[in-house]
N, C-alpha and C positions, 0 to 999 in steps of 0.2 A: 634120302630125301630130307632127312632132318634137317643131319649137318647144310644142305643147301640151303636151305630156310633162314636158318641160323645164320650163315655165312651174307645171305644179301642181307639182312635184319641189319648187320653190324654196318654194310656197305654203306644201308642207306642211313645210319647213326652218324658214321663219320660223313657222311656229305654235308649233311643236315648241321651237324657243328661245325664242320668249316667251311660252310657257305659264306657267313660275313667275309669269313678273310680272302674267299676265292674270287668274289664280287668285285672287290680292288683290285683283280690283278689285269694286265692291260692285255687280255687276252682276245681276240676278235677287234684287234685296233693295233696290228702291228704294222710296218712296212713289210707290201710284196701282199696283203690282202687285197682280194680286185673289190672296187668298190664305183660302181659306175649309177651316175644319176641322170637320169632324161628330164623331159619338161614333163613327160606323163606316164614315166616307170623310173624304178632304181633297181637293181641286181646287183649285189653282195654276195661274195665268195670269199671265206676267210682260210685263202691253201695253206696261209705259213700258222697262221693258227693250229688246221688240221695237222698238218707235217707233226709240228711239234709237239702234240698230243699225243701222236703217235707215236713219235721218239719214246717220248715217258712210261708210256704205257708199254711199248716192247721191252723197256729196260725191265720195268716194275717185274714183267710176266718172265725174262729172261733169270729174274733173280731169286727169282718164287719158283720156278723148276724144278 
């Protein structure tokens, strides 16, 4: 139970420091996100966004095994 504690503590250290840098990056504004606006709604779906997070994160988890 420790080591978990410990382990997201540090998760949430590194987000927390590289938030500025993450903020820049053009993520949720690629091409292939649907992005549809009405006169009186808008509905936002960022698939290649998602896809690609998910890439990273499979790899990250594939290489941590």
């Amino acid at each position: 139970m420790q080591k978990a504690l410990i382990l997201i503590g540090i998760l949430i250290l590194l987000l927390g420091l590289f938030w500025p840098v993450a903020k820049e990056l053009p993520l949720g504004k690629l091409p292939g996100d649907i992005n549809v606006k009405g006169e009186r709604y808008s509905f936002y779906f960022p698939i290649v966004t998602c896809l690609i997070i998910s890439f990273i994160l499979t790899l990250i988890f594939k290489f941590f095994k």
